[in-house]
N, C-alpha and C positions, 0 to 999 in steps of 0.2 A: 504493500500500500504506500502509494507516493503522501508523505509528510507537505504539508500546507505549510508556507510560511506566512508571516505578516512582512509587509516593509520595515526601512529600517527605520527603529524609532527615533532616530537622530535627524537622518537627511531624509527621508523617507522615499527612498529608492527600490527598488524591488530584486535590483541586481545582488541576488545572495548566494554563499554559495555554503556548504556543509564545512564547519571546522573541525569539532568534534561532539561526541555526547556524553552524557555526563546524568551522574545523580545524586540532586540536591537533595542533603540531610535524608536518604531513604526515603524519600516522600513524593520527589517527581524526579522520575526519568524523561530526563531532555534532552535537547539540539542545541548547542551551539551554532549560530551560523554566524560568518563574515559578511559585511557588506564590502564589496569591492568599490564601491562610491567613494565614503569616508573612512571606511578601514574600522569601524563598529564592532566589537563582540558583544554578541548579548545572546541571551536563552529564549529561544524564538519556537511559537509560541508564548509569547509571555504573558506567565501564569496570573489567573484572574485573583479577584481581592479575596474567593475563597480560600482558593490552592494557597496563597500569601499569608494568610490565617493560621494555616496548617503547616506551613515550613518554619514561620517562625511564631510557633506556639508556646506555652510557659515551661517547654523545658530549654529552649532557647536563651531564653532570658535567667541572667542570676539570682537576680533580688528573692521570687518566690523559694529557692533553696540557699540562699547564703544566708552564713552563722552571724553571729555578732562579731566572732574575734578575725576572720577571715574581711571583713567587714571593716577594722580599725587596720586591718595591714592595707588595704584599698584607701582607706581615706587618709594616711602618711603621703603615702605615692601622688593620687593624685591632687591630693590640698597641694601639698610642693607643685608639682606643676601647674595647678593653678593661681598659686602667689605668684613667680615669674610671668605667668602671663597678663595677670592684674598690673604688676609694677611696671608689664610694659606699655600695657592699655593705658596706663594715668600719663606716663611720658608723649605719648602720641596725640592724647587730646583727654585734657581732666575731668571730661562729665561727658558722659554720655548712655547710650543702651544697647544690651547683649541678649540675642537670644544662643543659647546653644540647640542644636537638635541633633537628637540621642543622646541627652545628658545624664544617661545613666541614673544612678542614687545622688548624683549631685555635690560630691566630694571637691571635683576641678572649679565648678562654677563658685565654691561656698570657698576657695582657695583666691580666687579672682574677685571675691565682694567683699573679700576684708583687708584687700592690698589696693585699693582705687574706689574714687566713689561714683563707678558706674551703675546702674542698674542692672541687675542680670535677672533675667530666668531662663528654664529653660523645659523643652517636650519631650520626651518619650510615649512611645505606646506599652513597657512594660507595667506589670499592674502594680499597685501597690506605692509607686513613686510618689503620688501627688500628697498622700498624707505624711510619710516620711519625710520627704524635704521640709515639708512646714512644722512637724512636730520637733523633729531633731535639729535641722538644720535653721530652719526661718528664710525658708527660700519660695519662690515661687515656679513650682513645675506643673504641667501640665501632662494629662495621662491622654493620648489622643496621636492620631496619624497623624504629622504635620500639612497635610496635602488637607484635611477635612477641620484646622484649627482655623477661625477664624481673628488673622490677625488684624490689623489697619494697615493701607497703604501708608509707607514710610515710616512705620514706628521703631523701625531699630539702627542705629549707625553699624553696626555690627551682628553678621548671623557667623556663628560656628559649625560644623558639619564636618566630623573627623569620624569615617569609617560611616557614610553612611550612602551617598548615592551611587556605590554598588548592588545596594539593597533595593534600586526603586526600579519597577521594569518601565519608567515612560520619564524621562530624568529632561525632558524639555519643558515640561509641566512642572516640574519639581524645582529647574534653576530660574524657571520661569516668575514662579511663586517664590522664593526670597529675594528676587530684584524686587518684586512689586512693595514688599513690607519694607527694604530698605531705602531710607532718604536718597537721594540722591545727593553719588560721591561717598556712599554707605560702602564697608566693605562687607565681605565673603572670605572665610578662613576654611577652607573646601581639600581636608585630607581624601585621601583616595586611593587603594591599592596602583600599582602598577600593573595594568590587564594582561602583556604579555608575557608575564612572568607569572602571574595570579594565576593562567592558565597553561601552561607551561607542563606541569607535571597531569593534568589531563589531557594534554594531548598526546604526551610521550602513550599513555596508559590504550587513547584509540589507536593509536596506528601500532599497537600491541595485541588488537582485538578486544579490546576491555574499556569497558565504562566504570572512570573514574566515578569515587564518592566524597563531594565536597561538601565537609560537614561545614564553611563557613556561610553555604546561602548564598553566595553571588549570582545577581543576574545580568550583572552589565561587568564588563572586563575593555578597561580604557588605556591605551598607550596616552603619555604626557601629549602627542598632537593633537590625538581625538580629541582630549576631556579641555585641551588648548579652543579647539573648533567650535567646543560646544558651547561653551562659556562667553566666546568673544560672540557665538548666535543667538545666547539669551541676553544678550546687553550687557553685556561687563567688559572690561576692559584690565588685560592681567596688569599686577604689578609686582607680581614674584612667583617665579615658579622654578621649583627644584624635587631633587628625587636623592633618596636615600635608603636608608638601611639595606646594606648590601650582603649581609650575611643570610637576610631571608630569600634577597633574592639566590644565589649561590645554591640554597636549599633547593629553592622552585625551579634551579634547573639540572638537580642532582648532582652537582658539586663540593655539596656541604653533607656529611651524612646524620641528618636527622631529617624526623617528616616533615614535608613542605606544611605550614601554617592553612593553608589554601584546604588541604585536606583533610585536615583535625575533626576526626566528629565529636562535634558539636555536643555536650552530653551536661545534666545538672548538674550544678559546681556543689562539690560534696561539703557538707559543713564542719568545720573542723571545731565547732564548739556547740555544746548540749544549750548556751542561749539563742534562740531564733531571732531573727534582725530584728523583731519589734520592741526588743530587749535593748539594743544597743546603744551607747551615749557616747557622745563626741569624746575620743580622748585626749589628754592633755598634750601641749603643745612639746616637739620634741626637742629634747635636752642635745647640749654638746652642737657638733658640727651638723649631725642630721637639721636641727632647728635653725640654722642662719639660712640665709636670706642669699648667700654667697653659694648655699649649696641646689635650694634650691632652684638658683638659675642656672650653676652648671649641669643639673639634671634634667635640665627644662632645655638647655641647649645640645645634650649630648641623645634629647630624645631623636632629634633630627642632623644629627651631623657624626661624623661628614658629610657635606652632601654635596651633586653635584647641579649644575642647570640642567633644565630637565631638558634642553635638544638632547643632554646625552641621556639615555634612557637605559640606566643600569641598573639603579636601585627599585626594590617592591615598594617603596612607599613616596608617592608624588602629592606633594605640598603645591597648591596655586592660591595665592592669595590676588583676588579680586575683587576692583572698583567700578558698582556702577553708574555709565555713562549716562 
C-alpha cells in the first residue's frame, strides 16, 4: 500500500521523498520524509492532536513521578542557570517580560526572577505545574498547549523555547504565534536539536533494515539553514546563531560509545525519595563556590560552549536567538 504524504509543512511543497522510518516512544510507527524544496525532516503524516496526546502522555513528563529530593538536585542546577540568565536579562534592558514555554517545574525561571526585575512566567502542558509554581515557588505558570493559551498581541519582550519546537508537527503556526505576542524588536531564545544529527542514528538503523525507537518524541529534525529559513519566514530577523555540544553529537553518529540521546526511551523518572513533590520546599541557598554568582555563570556558559557558528553545523545543539522585525 503506497503511504500518503502531506506537503511540506514549512514551504509547502509536495516534492518529498522517503528518508527513513522510525518509532516514536512505541506508540506510532512512522515516515520520515525529506523535502527536496527546503531540505525539511519531519514525521509525515503528522500525527493528529490525539496520536500527540498519547506520545507524550504522563509518563513523558517528570513532575507526576518525581520525589522531592530528586527535585532539590533539579532546582540547584537549574536556579544557577537561571540567575546567569537573569543577570544577563537586567544588563540588556532593566524591566521588562518573559515568557518561557516548556518551563518545566519552574526552577530556571524562579532563578531569572530573583536576579532582574523582569517579569517572568511561564507554560507547560504537564499536569500539576500551575499549582506548584504558585505554592512553592510564587511564580506564575500556566498548565495549557501554548498554541491554544491565549496570550495579547505584544505582551512579552522576550519568549524562551529551549527543547521545544521539535515537538510541534506544524512549527509555522507555532513561530508564527510568538512573533504575534512579542512587541516589536521582542526577542526569541529558540534552543533546538541539531536534525541531522538528531536523526543520524535512525537512519544508520533503516538502511540496516530496522526501525529505529526514538524515545525523545521528535517530529520535526532541522539543520541550522532550515530552522535559519524558517524563522527569517515567520518575521524574525537572526541575531545569533551557533551550534554546540559536540560530544552528543559524536554519539549521534557512532563515534562516541554511549547511546545517542535521540534514542533514550523515554521512561518515568524513578523517585529517589519516599517524599512525593507535593512535599517538597525550596532548599537553602548553596554554600561555598557552588553559591556565587561566578559559578553560576561559568555553568551557565559552559552549558553552550564551545560552540561554533552555526554555517558550521557540527554540534547536536543549535542556539538562534531572534528579533522581530
Amino acid at each position: 500500500m503506497t503511504q500518503t504524504y502531506e506537503p511540506c509543512v514549512f514551504c509547502g511543497h509536495d516534492d518529498l521523498v522517503l528518508d527513513c522510518q522510525v518509532s516514536i516512544r512505541a506508540a506510532l510507527d512512522a515516515d520520515v520524509t525529506r523535502c527536496r524544496h527546503c531540505g525539511l525532516l519531519y514525521v509525515n503524516p503528522p500525527p493528529t492532536s490525539e496520536k500527540i496526546a498519547q506520545l507524550y502522555d504522563a509518563t513523558y513528563w517528570d513532575p507526576p513521578n518525581l520525589g522531592a529530593r530528586e527535585a532539590s538536585r533539579r532546582y540547584h542546577r537549574q536556579y544557577r542557570f537561571g540567575a546567569a540568565y537573569g543577570r544577563g536579562l537586567g544588563r540588556l534592558l532593566p524591566e521588562g517580560r518573559m515568557l518561557e514555554i516548556g518551563c518545566g517545574l519552574g526552577f530556571f525561571l524562579k532563578g531569572v526572577a530573583d536576579h532582574c526585575d523582569w517579569d517572568v512566567e511561564g507554560i507547560d502542558v504537564a499536569d500539576g505545574l500551575e499549582v506548584f509554581a504558585r505554592e512553592k515557588l510564587e511564580l506564575k505558570i500556566t498548565q495549557r498547549r501554548f498554541e491554544e493559551a491565549q496570550f495579547s498581541d505584544g505582551q512579552f519582550d522576550l519568549v524562551r523555547a529551549k527543547d521545544i519546537l521539535e515537538h510541534v508537527p506544524h512549527p509555522m503556526s507555532f513561530l508564527e504565534t510568538v512573533r504575534r505576542i512579542l512587541r516589536p524588536g521582542g526577542r526569541l531564545d529558540l534552543w533546538v536539536p541539531n536534525g541531522m544529527l538528531d536523526l543520524a542514528p535512525a537512519r544508520r538503523a533503516f538502511k540496516a533494515g530496522m526501525r529505529a525507537r526514538m524515545g525523545a518524541g521528535h517530529l520535526l529534525f532541522m539543520a541550522p539553514r532550515v530552522l535559519g529559513a524558517m524563522v527569517g519566514k515567520a518575521g524574525f530577523r537572526v541575531i545569533h546563531a551557533s551550534v554546540f555540544s559536540f560530544r552528543y553529537a559524536l554519539r549521534s553518529l557512532g563515534l562516541w560509545t554511549s547511546q545517542p540521546r535521540s534514542l533514550a526511551v523515554a521512561a518515568p523518572a524513578a523517585s529517589t525519595s519516599q517524599q512525593p513533590l507535593s512535599e517538597w520546599q525550596r532548599p537553602a541557598p548553596e554554600q561555598g563556590l557552588r553559591g556565587t554568582m561566578f559559578y553560576a555563570r561559568l555553568r551557565g556558559w559552559r552549558s553552550c560552549h564551545p560552540a561554533l557558528p552555526a554555517w558550521l553545523p557540527l554540534g547536536f545543539e543549535q542556539r538562534f536567538v531572534v528579533e522581530r522585525t
